[in-house]
Structures are given as C-alpha cells and as structure tokens.
N, C-alpha and C positions, 0 to 999 in steps of 0.2 A: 601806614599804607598796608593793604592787603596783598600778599606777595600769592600769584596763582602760576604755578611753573606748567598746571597741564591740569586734564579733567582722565576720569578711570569710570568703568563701568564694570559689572560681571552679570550673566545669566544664566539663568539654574534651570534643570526640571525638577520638578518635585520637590523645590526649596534645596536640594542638595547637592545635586548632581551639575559639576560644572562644566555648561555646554559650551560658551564665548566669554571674551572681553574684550575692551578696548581702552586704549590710552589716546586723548587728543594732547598734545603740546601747543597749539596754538597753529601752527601748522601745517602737521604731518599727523595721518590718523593710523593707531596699530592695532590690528586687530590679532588674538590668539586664539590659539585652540586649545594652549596646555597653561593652566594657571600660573604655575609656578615659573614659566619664563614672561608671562607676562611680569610678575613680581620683581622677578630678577633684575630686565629691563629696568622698572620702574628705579631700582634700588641701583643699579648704575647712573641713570642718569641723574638720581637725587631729586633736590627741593621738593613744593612744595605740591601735593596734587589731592584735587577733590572730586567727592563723589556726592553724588546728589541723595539723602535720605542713606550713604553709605555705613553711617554707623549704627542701623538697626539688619545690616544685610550685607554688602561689597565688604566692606570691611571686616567684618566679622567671619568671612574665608579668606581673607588675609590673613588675618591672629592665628587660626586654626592652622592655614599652611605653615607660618611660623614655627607655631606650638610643635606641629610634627617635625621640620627641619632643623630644629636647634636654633632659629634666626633667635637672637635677643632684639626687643624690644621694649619700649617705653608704653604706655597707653594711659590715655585722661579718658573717664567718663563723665557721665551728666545724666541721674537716674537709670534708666533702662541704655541709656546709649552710648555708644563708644563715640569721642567728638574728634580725637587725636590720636595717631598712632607713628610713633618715630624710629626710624631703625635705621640709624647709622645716619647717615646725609640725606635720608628719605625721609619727608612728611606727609602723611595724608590722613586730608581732615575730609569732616562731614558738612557740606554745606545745608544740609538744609537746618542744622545750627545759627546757622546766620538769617537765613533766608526760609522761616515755617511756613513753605506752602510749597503745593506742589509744584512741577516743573510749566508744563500749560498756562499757569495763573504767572506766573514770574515771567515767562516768555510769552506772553499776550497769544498764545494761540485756542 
C-alpha cells in the first residue's frame, strides 16, 4: 500500500527566489512564508509527503536548504530527477513518478 501522510508545494520568482509553501495533511492546510520552517514542520511531524513534479523543482530547494543547514540526508534519483528524499522520520517523494501527467489530466479538470 501507498503510504501518503500529506502533500507540500513551494513557489518561486525567478525559479529561485522563494516566495510561498504549503503542506496539506489531509486535513489541515499550512501555509509559510519562510522555507525552512516549513521544512522543519514537515520534519517534526515526519512520514511520508509528496509533491507533484517535486523532484525536478519543490524538492530540489529542499536539498539545497539542507545542503546549507547541515541537515543529513538520504536521496534516490531517476535520470534528471530526484524521486526520494529522507531525513530522519521524514519522506518526501515525487509523484509525478507514479502518476507522468500533469495535475488537470489526473484531476479531470
């Protein structure tokens, strides 16, 4: 069974610059302003959380926050893509690994 503990988002200007995020748990929706407590967040409350097309992008300013914090991490890729990323009690993966299409076509809109 596919274990999904919550879904994560991030949006950038200029591909770099990070302006929002969000985490949904099924829930409860969190929205930040500062990445690294979104992260933090995510990494207290653990398991397992995806992001749509996140490991050509969300997830790739995850690493990066990382990389600069000292966090240790695990990472799988898959050609150009990051699919998995583990650090500590926290997993977040890339669905569109599972699911190669955009979000509109999977969600009938």
């Amino acid at each position: 069974m596919l274990r999904v503990d919550g879904t994560f988002d991030v949006e950038c200007s200029d591909w770099d610059e990070f302006c929002v995020g969000a985490t949904f748990d099924g829930n409860r929706a969190r929205v930040y302003y500062d990445v690294d407590r979104m992260i933090d967040d995510m990494r207290e409350r653990g398991g397992t959380h995806f992001a749509h097309a996140g490991g050509v992008y969300d997830m790739l300013l995850v690493l990066e926050r990382a990389r600069i914090r000292g966090i240790a991490c695990q990472v799988d890729r898959s050609q150009h893509r990051v699919t998995r990323i583990v650090m500590g009690k926290l997993t977040l993966r890339d669905s569109y690994s599972l699911w190669p299409a955009p979000l509109e076509e999977l969600c009938g809109a």
